[in-house]
N, C-alpha and C positions, 0 to 999 in steps of 0.2 A: 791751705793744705800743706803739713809739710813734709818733708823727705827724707831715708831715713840715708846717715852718715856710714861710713865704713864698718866702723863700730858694731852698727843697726844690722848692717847686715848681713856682718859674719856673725854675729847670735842670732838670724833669721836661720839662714843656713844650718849653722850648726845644730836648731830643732829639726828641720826636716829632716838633714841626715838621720838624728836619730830615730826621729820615725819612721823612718824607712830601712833604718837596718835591722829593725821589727821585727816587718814585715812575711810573708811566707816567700819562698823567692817563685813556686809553682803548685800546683795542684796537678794533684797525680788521682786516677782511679781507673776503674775497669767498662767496659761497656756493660749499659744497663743502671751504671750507678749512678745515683744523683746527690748533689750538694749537701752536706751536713757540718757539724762539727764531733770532734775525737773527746777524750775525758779534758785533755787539756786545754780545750777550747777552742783548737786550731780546728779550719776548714779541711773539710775532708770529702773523699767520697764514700757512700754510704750508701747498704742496700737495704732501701728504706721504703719503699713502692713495688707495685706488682701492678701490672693489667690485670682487667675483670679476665673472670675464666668464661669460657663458652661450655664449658660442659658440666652435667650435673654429678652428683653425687661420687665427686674424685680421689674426695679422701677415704682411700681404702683401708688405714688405719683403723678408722674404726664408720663403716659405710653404713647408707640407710639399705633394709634390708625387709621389707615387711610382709615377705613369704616364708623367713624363719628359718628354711633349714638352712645347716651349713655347710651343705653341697649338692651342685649342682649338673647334672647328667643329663644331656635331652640333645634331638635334632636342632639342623639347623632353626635358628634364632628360639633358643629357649631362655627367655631371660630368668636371670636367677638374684640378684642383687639389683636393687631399682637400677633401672634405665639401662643396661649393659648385658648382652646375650653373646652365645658361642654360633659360631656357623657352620656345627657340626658336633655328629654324636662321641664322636671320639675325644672331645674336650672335658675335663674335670676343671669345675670351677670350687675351691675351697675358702670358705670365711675362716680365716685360723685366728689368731688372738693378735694382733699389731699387722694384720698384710690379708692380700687375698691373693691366693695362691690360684696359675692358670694354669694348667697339665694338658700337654697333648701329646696323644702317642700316636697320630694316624698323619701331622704333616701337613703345614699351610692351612692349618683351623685358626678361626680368630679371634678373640675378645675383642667386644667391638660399641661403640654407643652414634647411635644415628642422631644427628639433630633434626629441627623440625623443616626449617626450608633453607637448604643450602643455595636456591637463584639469591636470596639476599647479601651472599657472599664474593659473586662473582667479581672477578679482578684485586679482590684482596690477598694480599698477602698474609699467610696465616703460619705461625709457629703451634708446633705440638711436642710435647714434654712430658716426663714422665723419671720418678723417682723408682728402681726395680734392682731386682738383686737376683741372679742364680743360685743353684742348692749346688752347681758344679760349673766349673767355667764352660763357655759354652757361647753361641748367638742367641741373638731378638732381634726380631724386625719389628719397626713400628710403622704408623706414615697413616695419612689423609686422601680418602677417595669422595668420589660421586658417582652415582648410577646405583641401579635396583634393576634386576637381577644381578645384570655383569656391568662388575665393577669397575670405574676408571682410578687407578691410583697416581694423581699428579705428583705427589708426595712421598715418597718411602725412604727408608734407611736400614741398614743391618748391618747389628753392631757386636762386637766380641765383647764380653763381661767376663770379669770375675767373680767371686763369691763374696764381693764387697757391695754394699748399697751405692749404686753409682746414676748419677742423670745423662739421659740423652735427649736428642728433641732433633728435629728434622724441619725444615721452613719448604713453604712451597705455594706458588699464586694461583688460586680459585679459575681453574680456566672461566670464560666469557660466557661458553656456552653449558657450562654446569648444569647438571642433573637437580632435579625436588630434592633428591635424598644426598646426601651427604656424612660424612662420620669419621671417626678415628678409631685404629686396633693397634690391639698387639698381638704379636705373633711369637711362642716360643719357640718356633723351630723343633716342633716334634720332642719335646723335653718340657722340664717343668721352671716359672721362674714365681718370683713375689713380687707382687705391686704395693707401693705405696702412696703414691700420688700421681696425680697428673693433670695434663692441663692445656686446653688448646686457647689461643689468643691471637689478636691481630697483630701483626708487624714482625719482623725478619727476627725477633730476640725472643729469649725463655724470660721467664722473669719468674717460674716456681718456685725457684731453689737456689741456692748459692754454697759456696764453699766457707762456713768456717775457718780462724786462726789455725784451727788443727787439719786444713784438707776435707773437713767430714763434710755431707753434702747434708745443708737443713733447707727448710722450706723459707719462702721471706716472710708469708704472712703466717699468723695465727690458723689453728684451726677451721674450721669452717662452721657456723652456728649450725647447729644440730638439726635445729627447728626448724629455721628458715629451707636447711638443704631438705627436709622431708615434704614440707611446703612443695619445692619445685618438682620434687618426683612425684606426689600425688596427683600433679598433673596430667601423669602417664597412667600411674594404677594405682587403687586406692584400696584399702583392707582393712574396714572397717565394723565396727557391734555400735549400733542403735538400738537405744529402750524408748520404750514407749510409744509404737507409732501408730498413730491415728491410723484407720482402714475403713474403703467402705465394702461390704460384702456383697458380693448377687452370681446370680446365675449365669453364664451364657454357654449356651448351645448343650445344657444338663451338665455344666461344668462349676463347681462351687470356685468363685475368684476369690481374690482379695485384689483392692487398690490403693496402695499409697505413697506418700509421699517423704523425703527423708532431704535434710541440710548436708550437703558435704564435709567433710574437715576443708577442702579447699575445690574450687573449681577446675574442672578438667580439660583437656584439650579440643574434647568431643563432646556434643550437646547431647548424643546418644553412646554412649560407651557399651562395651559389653559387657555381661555381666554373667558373672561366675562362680561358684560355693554358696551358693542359696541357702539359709536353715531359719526357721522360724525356732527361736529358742523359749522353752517355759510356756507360755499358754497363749491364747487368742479370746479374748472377751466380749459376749455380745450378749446382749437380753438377758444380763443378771447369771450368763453362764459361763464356766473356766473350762479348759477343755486341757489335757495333759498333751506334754509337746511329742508324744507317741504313738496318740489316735491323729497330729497335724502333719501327716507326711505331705511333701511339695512334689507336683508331676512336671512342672514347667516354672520360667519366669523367662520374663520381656522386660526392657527399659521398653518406656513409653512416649510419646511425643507430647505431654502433659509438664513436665518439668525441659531445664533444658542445664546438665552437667557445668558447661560450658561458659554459659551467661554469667549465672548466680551462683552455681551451686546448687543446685535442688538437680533432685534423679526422682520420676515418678517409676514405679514399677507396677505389673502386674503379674499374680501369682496364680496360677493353677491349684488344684489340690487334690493330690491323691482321690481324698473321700469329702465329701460334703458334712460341714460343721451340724452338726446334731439340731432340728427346730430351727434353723435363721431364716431370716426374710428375706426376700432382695432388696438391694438396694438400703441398708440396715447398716449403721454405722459400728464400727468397735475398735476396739484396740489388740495391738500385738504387745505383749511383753517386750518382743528385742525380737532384732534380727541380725544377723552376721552375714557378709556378702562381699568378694572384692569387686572390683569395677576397671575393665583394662582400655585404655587406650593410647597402648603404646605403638610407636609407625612399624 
């Protein structure tokens, strides 16, 4: 083996120097951001990742929505946009074109979304965020409770706005002894403001939105698939038109039924949900006969313990009927043209 001379090793030296006056001398970035690289190549940091979000349907941008109108007026908890209700009559919920507008003119009313079991949360530390704007400067409160009827809020903040699209978020740990019910709001402070995003997640940081080269405040990720987010709210209530469904017809107690059975778009929370806006649309067919959807008025319906929402996806129902089908049998099989129906089981 041999060694290397003088020579050797002032031309050793002299590469690593140069590699190493390369070099980056540090790495600079903000909390929340993670390792990347810039156009130039160089190591940076980058806001390139997001926590999963815990709540449903948050891009109010453009939200799933599948009761249709585009405003909302009712007592406490009327939900009007999947999964998110006011907890009070004095709230105006508005779908406008890019935002959903929350109005309140009566004072500590709140937009609000309950998740399903907040004991799963207990002792975590949870961040809640939200991208919102005023029509006139002005407060919002936001924040994170537990409890049903009275509320415990471990979590709140109120904050001054402009009439600039600005983010806030507020962090705060699940007490131990937390409540089932759990949820995040917002509060206009008796004024009106716009939402456009939001976001609740584990661990003391936001990670919805970040500031642009220019100040301006964007989201990190991409939209939300459209699909997928309809998916999770049909969980809660479903608003659905089925053709063609098999029925069997009979009697009980001089009451003309109908029974059957129908596939969900997706399985729901409840093996029995409630069920609401009944119409048998276009006719009912049995023994060679069609009957106009005019003389098929509905006097009742039941989900039934025959299917199970929940499992699979299958909802059996059973239908009353004004007036009994012209000549049928009991227990005589047929078909509905279509039915329309939503299905609720939201907490």
């Amino acid at each position: 083996m041999g060694y290397l001379d003088n020579a050797g090793l002032d031309h050793l030296w002299g590469r690593i120097n140069e590699a190493l006056s390369n070099k980056q001398d540090k790495l600079t970035g903000a909390p929340g951001q993670v390792l990347g690289f810039d156009a130039a190549g160089n190591a940076a940091g980058r806001c390139s990742w997001s926590d999963p979000n815990l709540l449903d349907n948050w891009y109010f941008v453009d939200p799933i929505n599948q009761r249709g109108q585009t405003e909302y007026i009712g007592p406490y908890k009327t939900y009007g946009i999947d999964r998110w209700y006011a907890t009070g009559a004095t709230m105006t919920v508005t779908v406008e074109e890019g935002a959903v507008r929350v109005a309140d003119t009566g004072g500590r009313i709140q937009f609000r979304q309950d998740l399903e079991d907040g004991t799963k949360l207990r002792g975590e530390t949870l961040t809640f965020s939200c991208m919102i704007r005023k029509e006139r400067p002005g407060s919002v409160r936001i924040g994170i409770y537990h409890g049903s009827p009275n509320s415990v809020y471990f979590a709140s903040k109120t904050t001054d706005l402009g009439d600039d699209l600005q983010l806030i978020s507020v962090t705060g740990t699940v007490p131990e002894d937390a409540d089932t019910s759990m949820g995040v709001y917002f509060d206009p402070i008796g004024s009106s403001a716009e939402l456009y995003a939001a976001k609740l997640e584990l661990g003391a940081g936001q990670t919805l939105a970040h500031q642009d080269a220019s100040g301006k405040w964007v989201l990190r990720d991409v939209p939300p698939d459209k699909v997928q987010e309809l998916a999770k709210c049909q969980r809660y209530y479903t608003k659905t038109r089925v053709s063609r469904v098999p029925c069997m017809i009979y009697n009980l107690s001089d009451t003309c039924m109908l029974w059957a059975s129908v596939k969900l778009p997706a399985a729901m929370r409840m093996s029995r949900p409630s069920i609401k806006d009944f119409s048998i649309n276009d006719w009912v067919y049995h023994q060679g006969r069609s009957y106009d959807p005019n003389g098929i008025a509905v006097k009742g319906v039941e989900v039934t313990a025959d299917g199970s929402a929940s499992k699979d996806g299958n909802v059996a129902f059973s239908v009353a009927l004004e007036r009994p089908l012209n000549n049928y049998a009991n227990a005589a099989l047929g078909m509905i043209a279509s039915v329309t129906f939503t299905l609720d089981a939201n907490l």
